[in-house]
Backbone as CSV, one residue per row, in Angstrom:
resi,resn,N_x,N_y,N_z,CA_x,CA_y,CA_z,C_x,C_y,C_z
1,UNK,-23.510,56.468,-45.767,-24.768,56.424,-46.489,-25.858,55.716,-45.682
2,UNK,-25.241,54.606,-44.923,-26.809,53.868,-44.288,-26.788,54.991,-43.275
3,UNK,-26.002,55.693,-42.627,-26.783,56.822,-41.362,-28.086,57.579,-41.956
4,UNK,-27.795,57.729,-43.238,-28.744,58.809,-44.034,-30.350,57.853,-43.779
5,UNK,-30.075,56.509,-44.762,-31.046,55.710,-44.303,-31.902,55.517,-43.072
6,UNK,-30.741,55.523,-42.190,-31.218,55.674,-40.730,-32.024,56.081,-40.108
7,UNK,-31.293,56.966,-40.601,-32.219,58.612,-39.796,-33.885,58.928,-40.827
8,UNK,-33.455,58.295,-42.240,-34.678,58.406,-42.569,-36.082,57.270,-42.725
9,UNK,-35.209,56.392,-41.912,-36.402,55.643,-41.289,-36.742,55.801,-40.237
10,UNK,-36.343,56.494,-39.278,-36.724,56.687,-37.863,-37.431,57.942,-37.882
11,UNK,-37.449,58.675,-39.274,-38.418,59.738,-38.848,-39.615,58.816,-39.579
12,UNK,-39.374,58.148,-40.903,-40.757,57.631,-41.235,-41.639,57.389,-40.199
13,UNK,-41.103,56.007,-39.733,-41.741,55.231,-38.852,-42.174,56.002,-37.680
14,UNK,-41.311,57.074,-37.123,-42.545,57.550,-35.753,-43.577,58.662,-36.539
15,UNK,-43.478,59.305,-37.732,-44.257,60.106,-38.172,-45.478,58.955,-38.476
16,UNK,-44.886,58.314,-39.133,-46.474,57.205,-39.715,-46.943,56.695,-38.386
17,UNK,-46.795,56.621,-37.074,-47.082,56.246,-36.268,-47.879,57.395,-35.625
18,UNK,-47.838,58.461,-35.620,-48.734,59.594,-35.244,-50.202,60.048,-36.216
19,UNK,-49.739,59.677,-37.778,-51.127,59.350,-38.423,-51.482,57.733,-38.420
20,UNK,-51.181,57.150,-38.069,-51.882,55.532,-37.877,-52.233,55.502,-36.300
21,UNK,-52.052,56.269,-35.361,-52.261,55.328,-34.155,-53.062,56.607,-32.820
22,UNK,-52.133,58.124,-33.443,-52.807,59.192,-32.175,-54.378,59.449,-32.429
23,UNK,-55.031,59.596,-33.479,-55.995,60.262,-33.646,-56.253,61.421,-33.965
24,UNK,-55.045,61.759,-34.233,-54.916,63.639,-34.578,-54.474,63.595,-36.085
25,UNK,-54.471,64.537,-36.567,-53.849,64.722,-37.595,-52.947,64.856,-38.536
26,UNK,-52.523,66.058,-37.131,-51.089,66.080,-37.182,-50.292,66.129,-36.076
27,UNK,-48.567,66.277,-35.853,-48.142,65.947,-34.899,-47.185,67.653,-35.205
28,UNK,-45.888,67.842,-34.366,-45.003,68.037,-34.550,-43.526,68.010,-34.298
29,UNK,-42.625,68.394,-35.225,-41.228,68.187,-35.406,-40.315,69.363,-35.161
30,UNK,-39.307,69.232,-34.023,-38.170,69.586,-34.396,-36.829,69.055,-34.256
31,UNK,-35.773,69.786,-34.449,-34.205,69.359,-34.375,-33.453,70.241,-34.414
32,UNK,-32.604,70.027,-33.936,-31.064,70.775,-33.848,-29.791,70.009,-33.753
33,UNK,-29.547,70.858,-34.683,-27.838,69.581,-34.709,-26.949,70.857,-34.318
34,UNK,-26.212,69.727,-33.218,-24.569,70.484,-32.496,-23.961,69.900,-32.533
35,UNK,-23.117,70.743,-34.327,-22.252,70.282,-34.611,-20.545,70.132,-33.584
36,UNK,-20.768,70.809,-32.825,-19.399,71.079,-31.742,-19.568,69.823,-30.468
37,UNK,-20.888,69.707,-30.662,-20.908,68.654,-29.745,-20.710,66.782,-30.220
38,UNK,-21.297,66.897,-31.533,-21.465,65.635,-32.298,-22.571,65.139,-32.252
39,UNK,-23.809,65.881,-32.492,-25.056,65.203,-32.091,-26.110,66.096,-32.591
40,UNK,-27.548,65.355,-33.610,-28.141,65.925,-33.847,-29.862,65.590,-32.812
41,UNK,-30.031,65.950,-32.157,-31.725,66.032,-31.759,-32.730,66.211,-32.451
42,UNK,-33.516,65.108,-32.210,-35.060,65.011,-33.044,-36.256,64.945,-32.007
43,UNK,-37.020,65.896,-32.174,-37.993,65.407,-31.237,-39.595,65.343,-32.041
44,UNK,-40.501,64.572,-31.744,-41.744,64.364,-32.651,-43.105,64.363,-31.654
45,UNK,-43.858,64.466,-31.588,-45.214,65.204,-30.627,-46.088,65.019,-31.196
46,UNK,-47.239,64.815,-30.586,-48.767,64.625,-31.171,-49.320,65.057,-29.529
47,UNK,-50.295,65.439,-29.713,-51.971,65.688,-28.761,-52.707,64.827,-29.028
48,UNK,-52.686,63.684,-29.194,-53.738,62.531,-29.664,-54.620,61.860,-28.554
49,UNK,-54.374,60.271,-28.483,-54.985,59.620,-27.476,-54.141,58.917,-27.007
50,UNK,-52.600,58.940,-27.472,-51.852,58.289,-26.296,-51.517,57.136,-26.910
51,UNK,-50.581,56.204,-26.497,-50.488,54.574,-26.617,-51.691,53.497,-26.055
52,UNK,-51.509,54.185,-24.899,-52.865,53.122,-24.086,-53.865,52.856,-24.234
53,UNK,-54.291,54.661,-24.664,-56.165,54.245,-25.728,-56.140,54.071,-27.004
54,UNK,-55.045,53.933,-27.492,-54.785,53.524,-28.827,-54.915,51.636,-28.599
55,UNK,-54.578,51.700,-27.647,-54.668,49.660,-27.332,-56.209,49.488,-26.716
56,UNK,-56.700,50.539,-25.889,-57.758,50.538,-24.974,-58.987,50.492,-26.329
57,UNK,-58.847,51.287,-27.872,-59.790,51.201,-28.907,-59.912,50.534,-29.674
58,UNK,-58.724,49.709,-29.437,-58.383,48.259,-30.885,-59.220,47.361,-30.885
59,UNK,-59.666,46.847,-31.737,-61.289,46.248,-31.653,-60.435,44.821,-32.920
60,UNK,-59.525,44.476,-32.740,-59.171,43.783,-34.060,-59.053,41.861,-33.089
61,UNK,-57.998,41.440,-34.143,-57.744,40.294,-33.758,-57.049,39.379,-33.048
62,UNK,-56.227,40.724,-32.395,-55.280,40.165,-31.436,-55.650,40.490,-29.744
63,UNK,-55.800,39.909,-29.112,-55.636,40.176,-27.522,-54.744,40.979,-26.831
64,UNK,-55.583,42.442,-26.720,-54.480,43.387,-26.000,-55.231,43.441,-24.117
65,UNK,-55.974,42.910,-24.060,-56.983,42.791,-22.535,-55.980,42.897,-21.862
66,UNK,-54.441,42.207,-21.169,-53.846,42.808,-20.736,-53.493,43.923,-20.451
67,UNK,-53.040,45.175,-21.392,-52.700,46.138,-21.504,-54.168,47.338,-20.393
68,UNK,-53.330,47.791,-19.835,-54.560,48.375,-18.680,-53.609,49.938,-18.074
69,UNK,-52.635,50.074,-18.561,-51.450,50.909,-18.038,-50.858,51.372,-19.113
70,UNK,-50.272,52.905,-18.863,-49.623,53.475,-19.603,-47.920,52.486,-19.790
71,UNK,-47.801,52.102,-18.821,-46.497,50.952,-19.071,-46.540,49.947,-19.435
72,UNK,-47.912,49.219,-19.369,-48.359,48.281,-20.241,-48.269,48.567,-21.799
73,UNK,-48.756,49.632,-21.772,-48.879,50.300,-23.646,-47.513,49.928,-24.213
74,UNK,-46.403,50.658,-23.191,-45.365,51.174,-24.014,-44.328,49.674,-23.920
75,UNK,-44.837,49.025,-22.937,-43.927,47.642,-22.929,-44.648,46.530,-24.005
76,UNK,-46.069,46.661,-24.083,-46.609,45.982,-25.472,-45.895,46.409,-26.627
77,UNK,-46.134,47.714,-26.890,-45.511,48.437,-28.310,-44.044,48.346,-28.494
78,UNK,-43.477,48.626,-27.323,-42.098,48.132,-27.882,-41.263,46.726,-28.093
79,UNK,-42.333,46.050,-27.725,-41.875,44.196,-27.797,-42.598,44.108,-29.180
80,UNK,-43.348,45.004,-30.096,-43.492,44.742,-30.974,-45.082,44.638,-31.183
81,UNK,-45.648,44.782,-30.254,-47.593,44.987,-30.378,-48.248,45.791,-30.697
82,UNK,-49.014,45.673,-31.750,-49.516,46.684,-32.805,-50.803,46.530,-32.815
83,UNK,-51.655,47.660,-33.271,-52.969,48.002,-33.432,-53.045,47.934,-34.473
84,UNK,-52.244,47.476,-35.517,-52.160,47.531,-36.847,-53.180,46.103,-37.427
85,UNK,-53.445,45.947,-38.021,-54.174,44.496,-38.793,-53.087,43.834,-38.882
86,UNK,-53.167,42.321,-38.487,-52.094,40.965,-38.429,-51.337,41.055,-39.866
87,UNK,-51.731,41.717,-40.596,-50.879,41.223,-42.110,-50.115,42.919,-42.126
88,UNK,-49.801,44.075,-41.090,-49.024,44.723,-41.380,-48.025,44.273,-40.548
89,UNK,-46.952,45.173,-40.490,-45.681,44.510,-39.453,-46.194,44.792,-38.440
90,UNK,-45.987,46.419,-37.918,-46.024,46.587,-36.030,-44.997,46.194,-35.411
91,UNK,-43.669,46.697,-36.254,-42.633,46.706,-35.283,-41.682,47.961,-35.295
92,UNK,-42.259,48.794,-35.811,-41.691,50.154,-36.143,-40.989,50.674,-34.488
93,UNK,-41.436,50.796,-33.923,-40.642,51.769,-32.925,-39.636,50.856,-31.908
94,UNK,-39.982,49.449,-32.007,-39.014,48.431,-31.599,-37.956,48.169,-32.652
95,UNK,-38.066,48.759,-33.749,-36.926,48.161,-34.785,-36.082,49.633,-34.456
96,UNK,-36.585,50.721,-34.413,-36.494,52.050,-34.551,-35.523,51.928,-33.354
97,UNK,-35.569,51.598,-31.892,-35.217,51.979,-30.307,-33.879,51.070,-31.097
98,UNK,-33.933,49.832,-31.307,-32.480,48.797,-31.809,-32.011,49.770,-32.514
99,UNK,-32.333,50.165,-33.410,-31.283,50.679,-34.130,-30.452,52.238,-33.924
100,UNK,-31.180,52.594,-33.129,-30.688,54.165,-32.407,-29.818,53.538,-31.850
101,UNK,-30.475,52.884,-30.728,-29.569,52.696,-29.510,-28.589,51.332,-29.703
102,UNK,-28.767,51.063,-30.262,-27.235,49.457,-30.261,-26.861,49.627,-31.449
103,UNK,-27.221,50.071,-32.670,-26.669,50.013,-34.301,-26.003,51.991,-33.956
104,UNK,-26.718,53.125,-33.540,-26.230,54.318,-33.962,-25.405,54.583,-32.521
105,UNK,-25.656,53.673,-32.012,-24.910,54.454,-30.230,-25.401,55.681,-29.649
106,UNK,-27.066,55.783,-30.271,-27.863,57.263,-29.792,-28.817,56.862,-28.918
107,UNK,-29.312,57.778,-28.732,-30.469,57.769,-27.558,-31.853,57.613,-27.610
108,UNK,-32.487,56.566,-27.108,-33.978,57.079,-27.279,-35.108,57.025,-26.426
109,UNK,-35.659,58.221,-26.431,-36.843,58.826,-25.549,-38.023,58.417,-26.045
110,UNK,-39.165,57.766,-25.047,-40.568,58.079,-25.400,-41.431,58.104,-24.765
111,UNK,-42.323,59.161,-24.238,-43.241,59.659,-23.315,-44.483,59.459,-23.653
112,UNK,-45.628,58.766,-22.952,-47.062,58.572,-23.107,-47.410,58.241,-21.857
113,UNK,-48.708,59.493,-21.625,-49.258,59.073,-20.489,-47.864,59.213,-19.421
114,UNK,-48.009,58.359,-18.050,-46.710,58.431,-17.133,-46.001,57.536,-17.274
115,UNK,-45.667,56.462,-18.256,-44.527,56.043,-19.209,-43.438,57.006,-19.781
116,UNK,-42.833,56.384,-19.300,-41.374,56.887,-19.863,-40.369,55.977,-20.244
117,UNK,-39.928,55.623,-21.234,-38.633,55.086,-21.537,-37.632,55.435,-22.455
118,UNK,-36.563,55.270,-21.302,-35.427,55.918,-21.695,-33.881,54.438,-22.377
119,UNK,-33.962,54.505,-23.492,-33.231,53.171,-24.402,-34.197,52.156,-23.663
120,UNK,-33.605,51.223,-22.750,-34.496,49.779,-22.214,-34.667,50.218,-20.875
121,UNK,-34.748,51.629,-20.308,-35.587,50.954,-19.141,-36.925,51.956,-19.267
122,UNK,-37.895,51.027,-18.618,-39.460,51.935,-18.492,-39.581,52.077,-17.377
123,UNK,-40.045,53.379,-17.437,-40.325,53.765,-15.268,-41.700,54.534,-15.304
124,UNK,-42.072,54.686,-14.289,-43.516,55.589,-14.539,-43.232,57.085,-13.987
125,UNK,-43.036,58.122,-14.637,-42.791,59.410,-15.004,-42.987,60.075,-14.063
126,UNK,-44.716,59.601,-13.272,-45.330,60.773,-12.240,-46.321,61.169,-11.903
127,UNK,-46.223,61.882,-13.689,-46.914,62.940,-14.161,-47.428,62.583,-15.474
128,UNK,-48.576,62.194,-15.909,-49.823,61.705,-17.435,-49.326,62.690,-17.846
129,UNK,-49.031,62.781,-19.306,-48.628,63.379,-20.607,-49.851,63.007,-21.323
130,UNK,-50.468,63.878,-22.044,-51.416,63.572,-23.357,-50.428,63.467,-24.876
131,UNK,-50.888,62.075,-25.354,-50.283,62.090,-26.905,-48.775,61.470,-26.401
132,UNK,-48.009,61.801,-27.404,-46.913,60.980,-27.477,-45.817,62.066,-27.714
133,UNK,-44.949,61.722,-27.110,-43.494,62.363,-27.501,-42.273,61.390,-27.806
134,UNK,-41.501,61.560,-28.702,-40.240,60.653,-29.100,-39.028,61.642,-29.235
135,UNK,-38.322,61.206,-28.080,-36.735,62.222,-28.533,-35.718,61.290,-28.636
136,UNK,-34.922,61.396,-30.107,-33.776,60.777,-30.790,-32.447,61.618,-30.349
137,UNK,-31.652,61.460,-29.696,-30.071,61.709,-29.855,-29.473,61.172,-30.895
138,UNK,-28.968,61.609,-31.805,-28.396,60.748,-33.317,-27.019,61.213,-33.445
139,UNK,-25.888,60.596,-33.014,-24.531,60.417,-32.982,-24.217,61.218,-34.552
140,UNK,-23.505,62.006,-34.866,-23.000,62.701,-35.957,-21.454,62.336,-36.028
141,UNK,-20.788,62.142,-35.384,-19.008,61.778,-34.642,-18.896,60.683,-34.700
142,UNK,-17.434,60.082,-34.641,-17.310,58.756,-34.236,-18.126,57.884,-35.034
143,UNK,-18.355,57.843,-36.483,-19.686,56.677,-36.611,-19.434,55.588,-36.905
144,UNK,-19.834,54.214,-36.643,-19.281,52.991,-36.467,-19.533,52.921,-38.018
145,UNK,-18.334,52.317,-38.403,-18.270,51.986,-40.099,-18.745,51.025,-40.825
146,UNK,-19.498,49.780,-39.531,-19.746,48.896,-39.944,-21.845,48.561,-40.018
147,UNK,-22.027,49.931,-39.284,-23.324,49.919,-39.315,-23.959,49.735,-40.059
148,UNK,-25.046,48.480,-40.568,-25.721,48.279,-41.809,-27.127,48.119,-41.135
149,UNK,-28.007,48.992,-41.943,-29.206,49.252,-41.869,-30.530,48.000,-41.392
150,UNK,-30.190,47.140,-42.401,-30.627,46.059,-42.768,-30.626,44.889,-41.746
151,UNK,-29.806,45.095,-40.932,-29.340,44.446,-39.719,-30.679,44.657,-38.759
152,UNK,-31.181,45.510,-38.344,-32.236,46.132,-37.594,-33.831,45.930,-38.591
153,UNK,-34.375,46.176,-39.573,-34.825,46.044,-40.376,-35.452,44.311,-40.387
154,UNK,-36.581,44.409,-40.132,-37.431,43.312,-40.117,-38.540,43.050,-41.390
């Protein structure tokens, strides 16, 4: 039952993150689950403005002046730095990466700009991507019995 949870917070949180943060409207979704393999794929997309000018437009109360790089973006955002106003959380895709990858034993992808990170490491891609991409590997097999949701969950 918490996988169900799981999985349906990790689509919340990167969907609400494509209407709170790209500038677009909308984004899109797909998946495929192989079942022969044990694994379902999620992938989520926007054409927006990216992580970086999403930090590069934040006009609020926290100090993002650092942030000057697409690896800057994605190493702010995933330590937990948000464009959000101080009284929301802004830890959605850092609670999201823990719990794929150390609570589900899955995978996680996320592309902005020439950022790339793949579970914990960030490298620079190459090649600028517009908007954002997130790809989930989500373990279906084998599932650890002791996985509790709440554990990850801030």
């Amino acid at each position: 039952m918490n996988y169900y949870i799981a999985i349906n917070y990790l689509l919340s949180e990167l969907t609400d993150n494509i209407v709170d943060h790209s500038g677009h409207d909308f984004g899109w979704i797909s998946f495929q689950y192989y079942p022969s393999k044990g694994f379902l794929d999620i992938s989520l997309a926007d054409s927006g403005i990216g992580v970086l000018n999403s930090y590069l437009a934040y006009s609020g109360e926290k100090d993002y002046s650092h942030v000057a790089t697409h690896l800057d973006a994605i190493e702010t955002m995933i330590r937990g730095g948000s464009t959000k106003s101080l009284k929301e959380r802004g830890f959605g895709v850092h609670t999201s990466r823990e719990m794929l990858v150390d609570g589900l034993n899955g995978t996680f992808v996320f592309l902005s700009g020439n950022g790339l990170l793949i579970n914990y490491r960030l490298v620079d891609f190459g090649v600028a991507s517009q908007g954002a991409l997130a790809f989930l590997r989500v373990p279906v097999v084998n599932l650890n019995e002791t996985f509790n949701i709440y554990e990850y969950t801030e």
